[in-house]
C-alpha positions, 0 to 999 in steps of 0.5 A: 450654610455652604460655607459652615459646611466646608468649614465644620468638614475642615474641622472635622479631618484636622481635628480627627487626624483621620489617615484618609485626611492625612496632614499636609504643610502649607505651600508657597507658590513662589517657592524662591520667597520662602527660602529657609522654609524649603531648606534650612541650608539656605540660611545665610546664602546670598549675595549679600549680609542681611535679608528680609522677606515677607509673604501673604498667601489666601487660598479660596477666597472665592469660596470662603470669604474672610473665612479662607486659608491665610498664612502669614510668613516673615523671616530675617536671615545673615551671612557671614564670612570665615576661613583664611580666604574668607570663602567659607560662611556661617549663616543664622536666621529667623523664621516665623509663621502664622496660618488660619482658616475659618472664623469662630462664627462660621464653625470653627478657626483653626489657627498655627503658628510657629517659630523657627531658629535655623543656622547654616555652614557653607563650606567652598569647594574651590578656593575662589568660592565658585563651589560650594557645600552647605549644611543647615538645621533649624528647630521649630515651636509651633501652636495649634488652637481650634476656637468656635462654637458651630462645631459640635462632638458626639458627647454632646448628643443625647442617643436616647432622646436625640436632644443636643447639648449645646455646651461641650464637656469640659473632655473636649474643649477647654473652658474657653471653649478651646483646643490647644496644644504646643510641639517641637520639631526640627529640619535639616537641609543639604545644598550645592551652589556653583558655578558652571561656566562665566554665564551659569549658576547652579543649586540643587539640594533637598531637606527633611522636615518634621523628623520628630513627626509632631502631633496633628489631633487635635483629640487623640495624641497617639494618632494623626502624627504630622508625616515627614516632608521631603523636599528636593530641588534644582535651580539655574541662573542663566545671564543671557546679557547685560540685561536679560536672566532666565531663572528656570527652577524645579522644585518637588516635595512629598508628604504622606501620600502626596507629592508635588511637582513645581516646574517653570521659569523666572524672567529678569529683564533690567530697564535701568541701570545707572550708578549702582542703582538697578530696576528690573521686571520679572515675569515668572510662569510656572505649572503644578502638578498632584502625585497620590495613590489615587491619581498618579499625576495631574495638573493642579494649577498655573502660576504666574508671577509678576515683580520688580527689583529696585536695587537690593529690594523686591516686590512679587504678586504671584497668582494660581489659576485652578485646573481641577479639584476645587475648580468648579467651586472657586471659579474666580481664583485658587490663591493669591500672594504678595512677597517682598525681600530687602537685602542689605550689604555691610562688609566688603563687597568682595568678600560677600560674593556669592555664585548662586542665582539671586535668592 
């Protein structure tokens, strides 16, 4: 029963659309795993031809059970080399998600998925490729469906004898007893990539995203549009020797009424280098925090993040231990997720340099 309420309350603010319940996109904990959803501009750029990367995300499954957030998240993306010194690149890649919550039989599934095409112009401001400028956009199509028969509408109560209809108007659903809609949108990205001395790389940019602002009702097409998202962050990479990176990021985004600040470091410490082939461990740690009217700052959760290379691959467990809001309820684990990225090289190697933190 306690679960059918959350649910049947999930469903009612994201069929309404109501602005107490404004929209929010999904989030990743570890936000360098999901470089093309942050920004668009990061298409293409790494050290490297052709990247792949994959994520898992379940938030509150001590909660819901099989019936908590899960979203589903895979992209492949490649660069390319232009110019007369070959020091400028185009990228192109491939986004795709898949978000759920709830099941038909605890009230109600809302299910989004969508597909991204994105394409990046990375212009070098000095001619060894040590600066750099980059442009990119990608175009969205995206679903939403509602299933379950637990949710019951208005029209299906009876004022006058306080009886229940249990079948909604064919007004409400669709036969399948359904909610469905398709949409478009679009995002755009501006980054900076750099060298700023032998040990230290640079990035900073930020990116726009939802700038059609789609419909979010389900019920009513004039209300409850998808507020844009502003995102903007900043990132090192620090090579402190043969064996030892520091990464130490800040990543801030904000959509409607709320705003998210991500601030940490990620560890590389390298146990194996032997003939090309490299195994490093990560240990990342990192805090969140929630801006909104009605609470100018708190402390939202700690993450962690544990990993390891193995040349061009890498795997990532990341973890967020819950301070507040739902903290009392779940008290076994916010959110958990599993990532991995492969990296291939099929040029030559000198031509493919970039000077950017490993992404």
């Amino acid at each position: 029963m306690k679960k059918l309420g959350t649910i049947l309350m999930i469903a009612l603010l994201m069929l309404t659309g109501k602005p107490e319940a404004q929209a929010q996109d999904i989030h990743y904990s570890h936000i360098t795993f999901s470089p093309l959803y942050t920004n668009p501009a990061f298409t293409g750029y790494f050290n490297g031809n052709l990247r792949f990367y994959a994520n898992y995300r379940n938030q509150f499954f001590s909660v819901l059970g099989g019936s908590a957030f899960q979203t589903y998240s895979a992209a492949v993306d490649f660069s390319m080399p232009v110019g007369v010194w070959a020091t400028d690149f185009i990228g192109a890649g491939i986004y795709t998600f898949h978000d759920r919550v709830g099941k038909p039989d605890d009230g109600g599934q809302f299910v989004t998925t969508s597909i991204g095409v994105s394409g990046s112009y990375s212009k070098a401001l000095a001619r060894d490729g040590s600066h750099a400028l980059t442009v990119g956009l990608m175009g969205l199509y995206m679903q939403r469906q509602f299933n379950g028969d637990a949710v019951l509408f208005g029209s299906q109560y009876d004022l006058m004898t306080g009886d229940v209809n249990p079948i909604p108007p064919p007004s409400e659903v669709g036969p399948d007893n359904s909610l469905t809609y398709n949409t478009f949108d679009f995002t755009i990205g501006l980054l900076y990539l750099g060298q700023i001395s032998r040990k230290v790389t640079l990035y900073t940019g930020f990116s726009l995203a939802h700038l059609l602002q789609p419909r979010w009702s389900f019920l009513d097409p004039d209300e409850g549009k998808l507020p844009m998202r502003f995102a903007g962050q900043l990132g090192f990479g620090v090579n402190i020797n043969k064996r030892f990176e520091m990464a130490p990021v800040a990543f801030f985004q904000h959509q409607g009424k709320i705003g998210e600040l991500v601030l940490g470091d990620l560890f590389d410490y390298r146990i194996i280098q032997d003939k090309g082939l490299e195994t490093d461990l990560l240990f990342g740690a990192y805090f969140r925090t929630l801006h909104s009217p009605e609470k100018a700052f708190s402390f939202e959760s700690f993450i962690i993040m544990l990993g390891v290379d193995y040349t061009d691959l890498r795997i990532a467990f990341t973890y967020d231990a819950q301070f507040g809001g739902l903290r009392e309820i779940a008290k076994t684990n916010s959110a958990f997720e599993v990532s991995l990225k492969y990296t291939m090289s099929f040029l030559n190697s000198k031509s493919i340099t970039r000077f950017c933190p490993r992404l």
